[in-house]
MARBA-3410 file (N, C-alpha, C, O; in Angstrom, 1 decimal):
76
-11.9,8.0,-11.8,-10.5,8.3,-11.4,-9.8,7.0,-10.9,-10.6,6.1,-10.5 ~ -8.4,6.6,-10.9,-8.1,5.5,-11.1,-6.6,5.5,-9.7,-5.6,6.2,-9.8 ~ -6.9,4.9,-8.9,-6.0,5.4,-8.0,-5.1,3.7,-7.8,-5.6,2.6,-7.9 ~ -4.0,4.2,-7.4,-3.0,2.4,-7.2,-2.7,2.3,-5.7,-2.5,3.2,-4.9 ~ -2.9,1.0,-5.3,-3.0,0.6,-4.0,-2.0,-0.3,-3.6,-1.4,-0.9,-4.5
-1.6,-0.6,-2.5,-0.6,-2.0,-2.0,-1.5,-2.1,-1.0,-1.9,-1.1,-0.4 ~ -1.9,-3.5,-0.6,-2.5,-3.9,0.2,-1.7,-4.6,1.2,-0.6,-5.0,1.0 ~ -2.5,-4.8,2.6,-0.8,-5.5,4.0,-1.7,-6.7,4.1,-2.8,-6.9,3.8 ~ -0.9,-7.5,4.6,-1.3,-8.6,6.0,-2.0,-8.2,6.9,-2.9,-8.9,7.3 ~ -1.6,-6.9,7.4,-2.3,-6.5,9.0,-2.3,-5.4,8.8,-1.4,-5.0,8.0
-3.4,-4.5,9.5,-3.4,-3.3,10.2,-1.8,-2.5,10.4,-1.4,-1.4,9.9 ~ -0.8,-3.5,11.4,0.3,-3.5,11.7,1.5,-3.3,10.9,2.5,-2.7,11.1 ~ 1.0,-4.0,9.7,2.2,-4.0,8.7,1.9,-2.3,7.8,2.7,-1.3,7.7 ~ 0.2,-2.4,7.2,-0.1,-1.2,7.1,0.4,0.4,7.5,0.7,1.4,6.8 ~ 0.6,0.2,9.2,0.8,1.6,9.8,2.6,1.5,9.6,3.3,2.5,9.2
3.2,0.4,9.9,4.6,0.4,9.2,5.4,1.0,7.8,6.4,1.7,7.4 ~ 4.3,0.3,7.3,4.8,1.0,5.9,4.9,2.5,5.4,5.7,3.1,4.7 ~ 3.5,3.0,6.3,3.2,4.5,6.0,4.5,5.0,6.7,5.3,5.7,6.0 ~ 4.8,4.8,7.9,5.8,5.5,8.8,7.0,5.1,7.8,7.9,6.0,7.9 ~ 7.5,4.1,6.9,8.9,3.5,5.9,8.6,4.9,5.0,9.2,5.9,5.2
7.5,4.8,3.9,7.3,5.6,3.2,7.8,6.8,3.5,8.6,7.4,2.8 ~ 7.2,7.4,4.7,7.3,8.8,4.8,8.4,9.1,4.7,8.8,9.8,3.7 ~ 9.4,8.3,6.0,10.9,8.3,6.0,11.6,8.5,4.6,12.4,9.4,4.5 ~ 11.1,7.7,3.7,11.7,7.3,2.0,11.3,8.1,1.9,12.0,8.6,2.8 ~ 10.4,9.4,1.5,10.1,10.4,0.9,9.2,9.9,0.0,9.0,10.7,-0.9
8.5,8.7,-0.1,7.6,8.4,-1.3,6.3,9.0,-0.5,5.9,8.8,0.6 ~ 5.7,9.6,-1.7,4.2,10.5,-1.5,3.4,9.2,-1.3,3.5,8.5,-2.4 ~ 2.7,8.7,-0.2,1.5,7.8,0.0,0.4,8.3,0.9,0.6,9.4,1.4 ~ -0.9,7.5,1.3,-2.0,7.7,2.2,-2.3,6.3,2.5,-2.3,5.4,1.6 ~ -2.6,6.2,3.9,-3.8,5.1,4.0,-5.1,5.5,3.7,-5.7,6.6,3.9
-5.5,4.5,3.3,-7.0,4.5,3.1,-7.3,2.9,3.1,-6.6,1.9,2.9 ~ -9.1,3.2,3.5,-10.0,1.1,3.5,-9.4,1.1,2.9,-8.5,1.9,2.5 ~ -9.6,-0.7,2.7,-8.8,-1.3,1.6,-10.4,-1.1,0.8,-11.5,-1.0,1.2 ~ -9.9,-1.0,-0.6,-11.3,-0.8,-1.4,-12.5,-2.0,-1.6,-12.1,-3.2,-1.8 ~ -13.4,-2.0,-1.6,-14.3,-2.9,-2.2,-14.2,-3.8,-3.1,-14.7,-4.9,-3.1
-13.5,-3.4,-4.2,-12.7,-3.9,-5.4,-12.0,-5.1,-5.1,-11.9,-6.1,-5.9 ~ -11.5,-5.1,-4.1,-10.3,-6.3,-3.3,-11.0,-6.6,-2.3,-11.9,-6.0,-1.7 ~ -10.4,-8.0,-2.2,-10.5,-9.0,-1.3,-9.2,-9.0,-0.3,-8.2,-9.5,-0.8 ~ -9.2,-8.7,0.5,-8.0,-8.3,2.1,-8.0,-9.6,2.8,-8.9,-10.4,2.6 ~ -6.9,-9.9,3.9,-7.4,-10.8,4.9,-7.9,-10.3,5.9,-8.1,-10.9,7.0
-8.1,-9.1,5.7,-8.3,-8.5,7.1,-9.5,-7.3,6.3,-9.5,-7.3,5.1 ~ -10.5,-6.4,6.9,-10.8,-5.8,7.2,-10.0,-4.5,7.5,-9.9,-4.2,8.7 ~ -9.3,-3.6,6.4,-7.9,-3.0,6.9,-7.6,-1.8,6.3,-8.4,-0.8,6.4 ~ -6.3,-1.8,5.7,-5.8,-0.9,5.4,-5.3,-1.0,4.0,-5.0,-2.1,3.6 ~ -5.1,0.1,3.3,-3.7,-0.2,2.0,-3.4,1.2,1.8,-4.3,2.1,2.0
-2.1,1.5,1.4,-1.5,2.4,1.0,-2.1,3.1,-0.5,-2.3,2.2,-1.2 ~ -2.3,4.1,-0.9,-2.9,4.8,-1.7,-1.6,5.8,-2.2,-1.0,6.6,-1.5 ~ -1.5,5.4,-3.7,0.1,5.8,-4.3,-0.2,6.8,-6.0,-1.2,7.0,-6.7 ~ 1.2,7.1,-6.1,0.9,7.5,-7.4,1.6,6.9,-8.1,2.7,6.6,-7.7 ~ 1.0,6.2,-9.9,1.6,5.2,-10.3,3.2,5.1,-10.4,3.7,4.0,-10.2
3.9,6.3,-10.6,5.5,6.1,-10.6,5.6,6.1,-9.7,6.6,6.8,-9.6 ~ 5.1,5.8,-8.4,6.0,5.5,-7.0,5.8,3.9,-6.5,6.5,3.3,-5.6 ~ 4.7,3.5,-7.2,4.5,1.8,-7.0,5.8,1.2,-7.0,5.9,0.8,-5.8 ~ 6.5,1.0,-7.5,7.6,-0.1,-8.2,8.4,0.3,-7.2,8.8,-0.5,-6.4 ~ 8.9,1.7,-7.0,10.1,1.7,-6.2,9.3,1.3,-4.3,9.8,0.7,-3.4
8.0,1.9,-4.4,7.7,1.7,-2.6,7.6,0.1,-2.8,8.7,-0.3,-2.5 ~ 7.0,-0.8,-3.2,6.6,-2.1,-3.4,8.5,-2.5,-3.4,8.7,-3.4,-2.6 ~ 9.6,-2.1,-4.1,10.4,-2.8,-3.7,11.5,-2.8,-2.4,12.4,-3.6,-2.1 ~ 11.0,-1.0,-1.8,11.2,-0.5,-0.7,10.9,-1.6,0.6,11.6,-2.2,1.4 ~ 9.3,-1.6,0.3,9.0,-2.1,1.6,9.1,-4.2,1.8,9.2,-5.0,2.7
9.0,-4.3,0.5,9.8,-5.4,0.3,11.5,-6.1,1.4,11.9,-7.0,2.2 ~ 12.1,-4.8,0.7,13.5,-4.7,1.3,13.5,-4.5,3.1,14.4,-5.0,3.8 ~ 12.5,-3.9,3.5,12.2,-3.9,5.1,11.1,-4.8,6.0,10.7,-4.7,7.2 ~ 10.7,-5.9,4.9,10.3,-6.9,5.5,8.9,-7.0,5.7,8.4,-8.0,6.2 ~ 7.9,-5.7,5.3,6.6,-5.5,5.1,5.8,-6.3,4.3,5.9,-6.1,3.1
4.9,-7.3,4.7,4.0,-7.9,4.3,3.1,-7.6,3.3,1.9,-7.4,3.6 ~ 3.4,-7.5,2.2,1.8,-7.1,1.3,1.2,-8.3,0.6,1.9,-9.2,0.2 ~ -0.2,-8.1,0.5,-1.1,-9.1,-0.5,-1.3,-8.9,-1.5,-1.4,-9.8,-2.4 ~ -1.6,-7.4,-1.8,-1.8,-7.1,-3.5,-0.1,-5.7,-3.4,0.1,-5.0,-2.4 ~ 0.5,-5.7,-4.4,1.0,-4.7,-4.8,1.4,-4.1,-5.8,2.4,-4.5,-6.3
0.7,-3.1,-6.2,0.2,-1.7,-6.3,-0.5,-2.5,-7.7,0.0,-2.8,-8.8 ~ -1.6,-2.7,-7.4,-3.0,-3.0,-8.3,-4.0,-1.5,-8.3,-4.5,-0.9,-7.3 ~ -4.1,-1.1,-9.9,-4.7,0.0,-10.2,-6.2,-0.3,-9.8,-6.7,-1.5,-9.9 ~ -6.9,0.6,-9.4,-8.5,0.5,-9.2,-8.8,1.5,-9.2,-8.2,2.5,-8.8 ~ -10.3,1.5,-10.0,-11.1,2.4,-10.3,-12.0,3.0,-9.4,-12.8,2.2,-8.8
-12.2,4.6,-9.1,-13.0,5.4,-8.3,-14.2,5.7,-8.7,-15.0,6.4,-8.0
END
């Protein structure tokens, strides 16, 4: 199964985004960041469905949220 991720800066930026998202109505989850990726942290990423990538990635963009990868497909 193949699930799409945005990955943060921080822990911090992570629990932000989930709290933007909700707000926005885009369907997400945290979850680890996967093994697949390399983080700078030990953390978090948002867990999406592919047609909501483009618009949350340019959402949280627009509110100043830090990401390192966004929304890179990976395999379960």
């Amino acid at each position: 199964m193949d699930v799409w991720v945005i990955t943060f800066l921080s822990v911090s930026h992570a629990l932000r985004a989930e709290k933007l998202l909700k707000n926005e109505k885009i369907s997400s989850r945290l979850i680890p960041i996967p093994r697949e990726l390399s983080g700078p942290c030990e953390g978090l990423a948002a867990q999406l469905q592919e047609e909501d990538v483009a618009q949350a990635v340019y959402f949280l963009e627009q509110n100043g949220i830090e990401m390192v990868r966004r929304g890179v497909k990976v395999s379960r």
